[in-house]
N, C-alpha and C positions, 0 to 999 in steps of 0.2 A: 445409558445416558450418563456422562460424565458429570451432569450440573445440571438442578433441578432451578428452573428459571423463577418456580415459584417461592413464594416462602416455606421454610419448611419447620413449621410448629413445632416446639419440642426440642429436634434437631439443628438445633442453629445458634447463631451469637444474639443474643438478645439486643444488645448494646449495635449492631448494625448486621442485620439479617445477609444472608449472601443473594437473594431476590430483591432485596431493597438497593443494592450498594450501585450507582449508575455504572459507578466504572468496570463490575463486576461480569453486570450482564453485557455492556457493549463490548468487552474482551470476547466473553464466550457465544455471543453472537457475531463477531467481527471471526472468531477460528471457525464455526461452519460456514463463515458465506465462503471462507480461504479455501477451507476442505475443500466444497463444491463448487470453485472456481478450478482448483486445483485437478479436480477430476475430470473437469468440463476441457479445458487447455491440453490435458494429458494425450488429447487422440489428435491433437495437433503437433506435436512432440515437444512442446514447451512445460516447465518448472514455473512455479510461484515468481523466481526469480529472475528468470529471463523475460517472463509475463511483463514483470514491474518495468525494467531495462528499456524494453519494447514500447510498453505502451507511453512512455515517457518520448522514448525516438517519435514515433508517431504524432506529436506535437510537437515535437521540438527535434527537427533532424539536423546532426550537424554540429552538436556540442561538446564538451570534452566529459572525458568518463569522470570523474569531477562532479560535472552538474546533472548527467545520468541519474550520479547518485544520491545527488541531495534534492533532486527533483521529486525520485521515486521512492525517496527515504528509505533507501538500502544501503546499511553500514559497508565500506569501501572494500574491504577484503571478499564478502558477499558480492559486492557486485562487481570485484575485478574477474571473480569464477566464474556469473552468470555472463559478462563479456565474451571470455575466454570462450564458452561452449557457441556463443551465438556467432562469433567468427567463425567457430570450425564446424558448425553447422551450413556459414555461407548465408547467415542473414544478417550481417552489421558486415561492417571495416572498420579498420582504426588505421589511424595516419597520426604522424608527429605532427604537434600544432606548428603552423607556421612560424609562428612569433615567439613561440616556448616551448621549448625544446623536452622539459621536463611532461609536459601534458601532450594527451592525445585526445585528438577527436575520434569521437563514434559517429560512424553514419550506417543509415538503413541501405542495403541492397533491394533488387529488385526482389528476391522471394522475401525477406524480408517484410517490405510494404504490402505486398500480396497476403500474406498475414494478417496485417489490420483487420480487415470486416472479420476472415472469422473466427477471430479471436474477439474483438469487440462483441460479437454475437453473445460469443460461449459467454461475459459477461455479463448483458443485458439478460438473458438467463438466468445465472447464478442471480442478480438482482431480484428477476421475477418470482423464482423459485421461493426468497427469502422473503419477500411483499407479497404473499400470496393470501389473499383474503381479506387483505389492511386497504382500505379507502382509500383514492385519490389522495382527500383531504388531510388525514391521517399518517399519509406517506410525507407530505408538505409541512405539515406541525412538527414530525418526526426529523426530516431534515433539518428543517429551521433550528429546532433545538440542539442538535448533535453540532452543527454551524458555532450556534452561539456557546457551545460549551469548548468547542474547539478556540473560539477566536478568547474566549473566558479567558485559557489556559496559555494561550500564547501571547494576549496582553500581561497576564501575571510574568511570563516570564520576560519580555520587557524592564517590567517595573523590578523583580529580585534580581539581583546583582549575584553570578556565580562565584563563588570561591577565588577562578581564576582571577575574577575583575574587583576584587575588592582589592583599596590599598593598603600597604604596609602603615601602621600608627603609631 
C-alpha cells in the first residue's frame, strides 16, 4: 500500500498528519477509484483519457475539442492524443468548424455511442467498488461535502485575482 489512510503515530508530521490532510486522502482515494476505473474500461479498449473525452461527447455531442477539453478537464495536448486514437479507432470525427476555421468539432459515431452503457456500467462499478459498505446516508453527507469543498475552492478562485489579471501600479 502506497498510503496508510490512517494516521500514523510516531511516523508522521505532527503539525498536519498525512490521515488528517482532506486534500491528501481525496488525492489518494480519487488515484484508486482511477486505477479501478482504468482497469475496468481496459477490456473495452479505452484509456483514462479517451474514457474522459468520451464521456464528456456522451453529453454533449457536437463540440469542439476546445470544450471536450475543458469540460473533461483534460490539459489540451492530452486530450489532442486521446482525440487522435478515438478517430482512428472510428469512434469520434472531427470536422473544421463551420464558422472557425482554426477549431474543430468532435462528434460521436455510431460505435462510438454504442460505448456509453458499457462503459458507464464499468463506472458505476468502479463507484460501487469504492462505496462498498458506506450508508446510503453516508454516501449523501460524503457528496454534499466534497460539493461544497469543490464550490469552497472555486468561489476563492473567483474572488483571488491571478498574476496574469493583476494590474500594472
Amino acid at each position: 500500500m502506497d498510503f496508510d489512510i490512517h494516521e500514523t503515530k510516531g511516523n508522521d508530521s505532527e503539525i498536519l498528519p498525512l490521515g488528517s490532510s482532506f486534500g491528501n486522502v481525496v488525492r489518494h482515494v480519487n488515484r484508486r477509484i482511477q486505477r479501478d476505473l482504468g482497469e475496468r474500461i481496459a477490456s473495452l479498449g479505452l484509456t483514462l483519457g479517451q474514457w474522459y473525452a468520451l464521456r464528456t461527447l456522451w453529453v454533449a455531442d457536437g463540440i469542439t475539442q476546445i470544450e471536450v477539453a475543458q469540460r473533461s478537464g483534460i490539459a489540451g495536448p492530452a486530450m489532442v492524443n486521446a482525440i487522435r486514437s478515438l478517430i482512428a479507432m472510428g469512434l469520434v470525427s472531427r470536422k473544421i468548424h463551420p464558422e472557425d476555421r482554426r477549431k474543430y468539432i468532435v462528434s460521436l459515431t455510431d460505435r462510438g455511442r454504442a460505448l456509453e452503457e458499457p462503459a458507464l456500467n464499468a463506472a458505476i462499478e468502479a463507484n460501487l467498488a469504492a462505496m462498498n459498505g458506506i450508508s446510503e446516508s453516508e454516501r449523501e453527507v460524503c457528496l454534499r461535502v466534497l460539493r461544497r469543498a469543490y464550490q469552497n475552492l472555486a468561489n476563492n478562485d473567483i474572488r483571488m485575482p491571478r498574476s496574469d489579471d493583476q494590474l500594472d501600479l
